[in-house]
C-alpha positions in Angstrom: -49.6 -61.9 27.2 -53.5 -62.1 27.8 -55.9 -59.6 29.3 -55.7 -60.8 32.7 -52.1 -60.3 33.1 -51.3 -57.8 35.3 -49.4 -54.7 33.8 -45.5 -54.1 34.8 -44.3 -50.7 34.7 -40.8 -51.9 34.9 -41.7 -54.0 31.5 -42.0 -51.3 29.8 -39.1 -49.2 27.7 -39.5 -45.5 29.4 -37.5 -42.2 29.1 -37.5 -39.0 31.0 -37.8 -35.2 30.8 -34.0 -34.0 30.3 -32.8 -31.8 33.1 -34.1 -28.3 32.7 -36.2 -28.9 30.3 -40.1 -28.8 29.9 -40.5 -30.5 26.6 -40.1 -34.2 25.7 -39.7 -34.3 21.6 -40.1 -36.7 19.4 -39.6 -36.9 15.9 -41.3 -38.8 13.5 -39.5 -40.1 10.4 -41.4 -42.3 7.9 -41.0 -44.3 4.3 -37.3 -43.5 3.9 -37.3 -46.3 1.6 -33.2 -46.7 1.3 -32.6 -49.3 -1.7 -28.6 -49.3 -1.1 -25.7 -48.0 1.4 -24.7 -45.7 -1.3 -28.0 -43.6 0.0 -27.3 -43.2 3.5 -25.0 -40.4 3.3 -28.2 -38.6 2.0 -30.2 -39.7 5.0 -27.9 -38.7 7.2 -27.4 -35.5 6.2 -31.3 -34.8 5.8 -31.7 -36.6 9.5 -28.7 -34.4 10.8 -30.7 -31.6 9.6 -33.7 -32.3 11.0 -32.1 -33.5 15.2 -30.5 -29.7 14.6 -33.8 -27.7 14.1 -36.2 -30.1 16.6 -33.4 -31.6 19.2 -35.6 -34.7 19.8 -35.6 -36.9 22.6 -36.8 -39.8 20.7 -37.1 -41.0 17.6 -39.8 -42.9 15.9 -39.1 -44.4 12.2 -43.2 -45.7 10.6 -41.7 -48.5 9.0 -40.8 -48.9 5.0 -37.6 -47.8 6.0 -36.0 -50.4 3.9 -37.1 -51.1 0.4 -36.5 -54.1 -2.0 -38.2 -52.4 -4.9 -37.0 -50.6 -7.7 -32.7 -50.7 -7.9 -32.4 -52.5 -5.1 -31.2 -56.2 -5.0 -33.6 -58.3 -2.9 -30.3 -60.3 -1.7 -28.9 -56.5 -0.6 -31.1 -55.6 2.2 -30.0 -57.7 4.8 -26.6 -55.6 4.5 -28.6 -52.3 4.0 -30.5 -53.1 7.2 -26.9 -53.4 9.1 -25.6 -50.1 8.0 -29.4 -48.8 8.6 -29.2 -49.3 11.7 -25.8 -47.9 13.1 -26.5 -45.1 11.1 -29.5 -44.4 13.0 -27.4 -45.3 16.2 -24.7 -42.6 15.3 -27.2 -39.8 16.2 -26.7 -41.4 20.0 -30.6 -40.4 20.6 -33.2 -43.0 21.7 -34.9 -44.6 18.7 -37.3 -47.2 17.6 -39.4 -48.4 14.3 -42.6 -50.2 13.3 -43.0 -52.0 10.1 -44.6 -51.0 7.2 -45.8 -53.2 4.1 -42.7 -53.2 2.3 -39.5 -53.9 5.0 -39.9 -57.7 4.3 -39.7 -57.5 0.3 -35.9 -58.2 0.9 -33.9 -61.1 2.0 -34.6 -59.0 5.7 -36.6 -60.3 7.7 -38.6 -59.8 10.9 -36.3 -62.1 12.6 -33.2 -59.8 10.9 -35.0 -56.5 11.7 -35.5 -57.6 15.2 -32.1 -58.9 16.1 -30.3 -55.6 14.7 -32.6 -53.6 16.5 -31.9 -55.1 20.0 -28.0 -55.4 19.1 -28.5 -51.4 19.0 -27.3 -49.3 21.9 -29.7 -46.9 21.4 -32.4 -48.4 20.3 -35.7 -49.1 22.5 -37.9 -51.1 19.9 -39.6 -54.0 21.5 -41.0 -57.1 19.0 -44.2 -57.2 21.5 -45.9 -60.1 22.3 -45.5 -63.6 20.7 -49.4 -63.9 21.5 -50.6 -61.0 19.4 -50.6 -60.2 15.4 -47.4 -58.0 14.5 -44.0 -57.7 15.0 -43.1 -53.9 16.2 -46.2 -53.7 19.3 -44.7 -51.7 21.9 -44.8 -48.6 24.6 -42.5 -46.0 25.5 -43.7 -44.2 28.7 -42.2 -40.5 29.1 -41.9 -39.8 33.0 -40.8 -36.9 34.9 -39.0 -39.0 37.9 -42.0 -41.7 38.7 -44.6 -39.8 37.1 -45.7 -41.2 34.2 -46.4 -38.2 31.9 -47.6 -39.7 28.8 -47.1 -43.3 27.1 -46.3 -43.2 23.0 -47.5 -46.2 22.0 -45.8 -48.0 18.5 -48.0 -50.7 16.7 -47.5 -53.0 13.7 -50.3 -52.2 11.2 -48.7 -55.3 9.1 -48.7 -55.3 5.8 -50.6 -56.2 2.5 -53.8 -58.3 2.4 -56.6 -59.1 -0.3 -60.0 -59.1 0.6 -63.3 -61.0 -0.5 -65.6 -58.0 -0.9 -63.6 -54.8 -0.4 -61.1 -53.4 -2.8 -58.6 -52.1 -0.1 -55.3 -53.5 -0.3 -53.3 -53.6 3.1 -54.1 -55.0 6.1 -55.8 -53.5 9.3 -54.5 -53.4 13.0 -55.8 -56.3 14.4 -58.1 -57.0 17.7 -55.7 -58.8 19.1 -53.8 -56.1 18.8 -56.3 -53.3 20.1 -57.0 -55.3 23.3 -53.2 -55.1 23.9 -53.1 -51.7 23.6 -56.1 -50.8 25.8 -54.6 -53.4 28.4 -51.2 -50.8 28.2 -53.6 -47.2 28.8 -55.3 -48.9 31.6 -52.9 -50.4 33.2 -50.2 -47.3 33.1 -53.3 -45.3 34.0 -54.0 -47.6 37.1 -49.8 -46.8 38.3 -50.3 -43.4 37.8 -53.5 -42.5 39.4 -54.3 -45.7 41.3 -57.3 -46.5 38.8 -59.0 -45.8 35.6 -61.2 -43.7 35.3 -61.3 -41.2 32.6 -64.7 -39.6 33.7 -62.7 -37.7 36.3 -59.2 -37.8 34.8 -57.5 -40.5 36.0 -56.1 -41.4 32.5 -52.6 -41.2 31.4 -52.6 -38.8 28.1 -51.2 -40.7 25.0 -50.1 -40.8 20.9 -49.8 -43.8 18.7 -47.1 -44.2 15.6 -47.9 -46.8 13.2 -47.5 -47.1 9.1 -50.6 -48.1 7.3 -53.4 -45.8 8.0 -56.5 -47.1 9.0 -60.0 -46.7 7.4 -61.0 -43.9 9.2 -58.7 -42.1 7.5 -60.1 -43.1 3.9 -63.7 -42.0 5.5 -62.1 -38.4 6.6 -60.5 -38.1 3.4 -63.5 -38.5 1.3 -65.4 -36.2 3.2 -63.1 -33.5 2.8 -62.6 -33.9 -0.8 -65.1 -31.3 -1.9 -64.4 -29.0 0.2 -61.0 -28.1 0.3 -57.8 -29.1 -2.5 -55.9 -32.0 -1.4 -53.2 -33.8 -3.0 -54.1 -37.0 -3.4 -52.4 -40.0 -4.7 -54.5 -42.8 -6.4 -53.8 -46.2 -6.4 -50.5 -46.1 -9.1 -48.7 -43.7 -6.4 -49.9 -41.1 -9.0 -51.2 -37.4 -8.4 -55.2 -37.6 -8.6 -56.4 -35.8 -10.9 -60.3 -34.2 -10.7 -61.7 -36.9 -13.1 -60.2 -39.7 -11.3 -63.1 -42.0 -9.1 -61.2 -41.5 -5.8 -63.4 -43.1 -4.3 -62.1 -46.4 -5.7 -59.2 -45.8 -6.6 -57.5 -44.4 -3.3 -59.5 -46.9 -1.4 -57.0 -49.3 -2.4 -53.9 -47.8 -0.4 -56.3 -48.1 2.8 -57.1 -51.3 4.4 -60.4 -53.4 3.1 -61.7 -53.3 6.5 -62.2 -51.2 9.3 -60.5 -51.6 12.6 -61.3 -51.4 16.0 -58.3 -49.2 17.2 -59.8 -45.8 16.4 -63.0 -46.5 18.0 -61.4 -47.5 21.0 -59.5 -44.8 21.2 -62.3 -42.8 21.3 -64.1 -44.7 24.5 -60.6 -44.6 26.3 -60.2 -41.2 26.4 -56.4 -41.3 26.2 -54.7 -41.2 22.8 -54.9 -37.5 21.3 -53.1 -38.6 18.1 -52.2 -40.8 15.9 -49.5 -40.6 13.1 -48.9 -42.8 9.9 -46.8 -43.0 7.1 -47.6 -44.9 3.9 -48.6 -42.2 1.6 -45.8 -40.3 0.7 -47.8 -36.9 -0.9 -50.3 -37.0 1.6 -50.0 -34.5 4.7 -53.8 -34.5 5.3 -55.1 -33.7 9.3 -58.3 -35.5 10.4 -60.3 -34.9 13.3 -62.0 -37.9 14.0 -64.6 -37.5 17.4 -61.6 -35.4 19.6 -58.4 -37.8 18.2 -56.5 -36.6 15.5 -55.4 -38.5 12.3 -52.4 -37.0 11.0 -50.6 -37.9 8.0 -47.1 -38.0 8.9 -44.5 -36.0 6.5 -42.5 -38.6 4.3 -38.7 -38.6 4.9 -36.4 -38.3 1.6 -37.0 -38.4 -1.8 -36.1 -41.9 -2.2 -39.4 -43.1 -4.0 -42.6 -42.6 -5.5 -41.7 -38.6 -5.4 -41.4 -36.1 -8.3 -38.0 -35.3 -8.7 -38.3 -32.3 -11.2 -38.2 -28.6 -11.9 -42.1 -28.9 -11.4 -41.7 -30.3 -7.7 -43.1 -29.1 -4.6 -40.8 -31.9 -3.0 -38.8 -29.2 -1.1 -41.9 -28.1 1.0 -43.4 -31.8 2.4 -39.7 -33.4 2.8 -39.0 -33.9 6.2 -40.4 -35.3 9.0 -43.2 -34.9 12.1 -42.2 -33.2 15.6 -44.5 -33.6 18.4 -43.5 -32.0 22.3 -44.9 -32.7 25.2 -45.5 -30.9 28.1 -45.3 -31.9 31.6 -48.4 -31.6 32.4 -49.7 -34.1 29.6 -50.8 -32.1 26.9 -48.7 -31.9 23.3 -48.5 -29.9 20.1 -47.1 -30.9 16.8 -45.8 -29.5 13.8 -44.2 -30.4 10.6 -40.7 -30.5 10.3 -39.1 -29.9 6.7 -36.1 -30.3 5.1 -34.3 -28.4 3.0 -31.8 -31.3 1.9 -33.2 -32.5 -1.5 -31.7 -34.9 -3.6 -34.2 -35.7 -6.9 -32.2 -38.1 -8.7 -33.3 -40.6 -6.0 -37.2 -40.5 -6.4 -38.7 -43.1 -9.2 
């Protein structure tokens, strides 16, 4: 790929409005961290849970789905991954992931990842292309018979990364990356209305999924620190406390550097939202200039949770449902679950 390529519809994964219906749902799952195959009965049932209440059309998994850390085997993931994925299969709804920082701690991966997504009938994940940073860049357009109602877009944020002058730990979403995805508005905006031009409307409405948040996050957190009572994890995966410095501490699970994916957004005109993963206590909302950040709702109690009497895990375990409406505007909502298991979280 390159910028002058021209865009392909038929390239690109799409689904459509079920019969009688005027909602296309998706539901976001994120940071399930599974460290063995003896905790995917607990997924399942929390998942089963969660299709029942939302009845999703697709299904988008932030990455850190897999973990290596803590009681798991780094030799054991590659058989995790297996079972992983024809569990997720087993629903029979469409599907697809992006990676966070910690799916390739294991003896997993991309090449693993990649291959047992693809092998997967249900399954639309795309690897992107070989010519840009990442490994999970890819588009799902939602149509209602040509029409291209809305395109979800899925990047790869990557993973960890040390900087010279910043203290933020994890990578950014790179401009390789961001010219990719501003090639994919325009050119599904071009199909659709013939051109771009979002002055008078001629832009295809959109959402992006990734893992890592980006820095404009860490901005909009800050901001809103003294005004209203977050809960905010420093940089041990620990509750904050009032005498903590935030400001460097929780800079740390943010990259070191700012992108230029939200910016862009911004001048297209097209994404509305974006959701992340990565922080598992967070379910902060940002508005940042008309796009909203959103903090997706961390899936299972496998990791860095409480996993006591004294837990408020019960009412932020769950997932993230957005619907969308024929006539390209959405609504979200969180979506919990009521299937706890505490003797999971570290």
């Amino acid at each position: 790929w390159d910028k002058y390529d021209k865009y392909n519809i038929n390239k690109v994964a799409s689904l459509e409005f079920s019969e009688g219906e005027d909602e296309f749902r998706i539901l976001q799952l994120t940071d399930t961290h599974i460290k063995s195959v003896d905790q995917l009965d607990y997924m399942k049932r929390s998942v089963q849970e969660l299709i029942d209440n939302s009845n999703p059309h697709l299904i988008v998994i932030t990455g850190d789905g897999i973990w290596a850390g803590r009681g798991c085997k780094y030799s054991n993931t590659k058989a995790v991954l297996k079972e992983y994925v024809k569990l997720m299969d087993s629903f029979e709804i469409p599907w697809t992931y992006t990676f966070g920082n910690h799916d390739f701690e294991g003896n997993a991966k991309a090449v693993d990842y990649i291959e047992a997504f693809k092998s997967a009938k249900h399954c639309v994940f795309d690897n992107g292309p070989a010519a840009i940073y990442g490994n999970s860049n890819h588009f799902v357009n939602i149509k209602n018979g040509k029409d291209v109602v809305f395109s979800v877009g899925i990047l790869d944020s990557n993973a960890n990364r040390k900087y010279k002058d910043t203290v933020g730990n994890y990578d950014h979403i790179r401009d390789n990356q961001v010219a990719w995805y501003e090639w994919n508005i325009k050119g599904v905006s071009k199909y659709q209305y013939g051109e771009y031009d979002p002055t008078t409307g001629k832009v295809v409405s959109s959402i992006l999924f990734y893992h890592i948040p980006q820095y404009e996050f860490y901005e909009e957190r800050l901001q809103l620190l003294d005004e209203v009572e977050l809960n905010v994890e420093n940089a041990n995966g620990e509750i904050a406390t009032e005498t903590d410095d935030l400001s460097g501490k929780v800079s740390r699970l943010y990259p070191g550097r700012r992108s230029k994916l939200i910016e862009t957004a911004v001048a297209l005109g097209s994404t509305k939202a974006m959701f992340v993963g990565h922080l598992h206590r967070d379910r902060s909302v940002y508005d940042y200039k008309g796009v909203k950040l959103v903090q997706g709702t961390k899936t299972l109690t496998t990791s860095f949770f409480y996993g006591n009497e004294e837990s408020d895990s019960a009412n932020v375990i769950g997932g993230t449902v957005v619907s969308i409406a024929k006539d390209g505007s959405y609504t979200w909502q969180r979506a919990i679950s009521s299937i706890v298991e505490p003797e999971y979280a570290e």
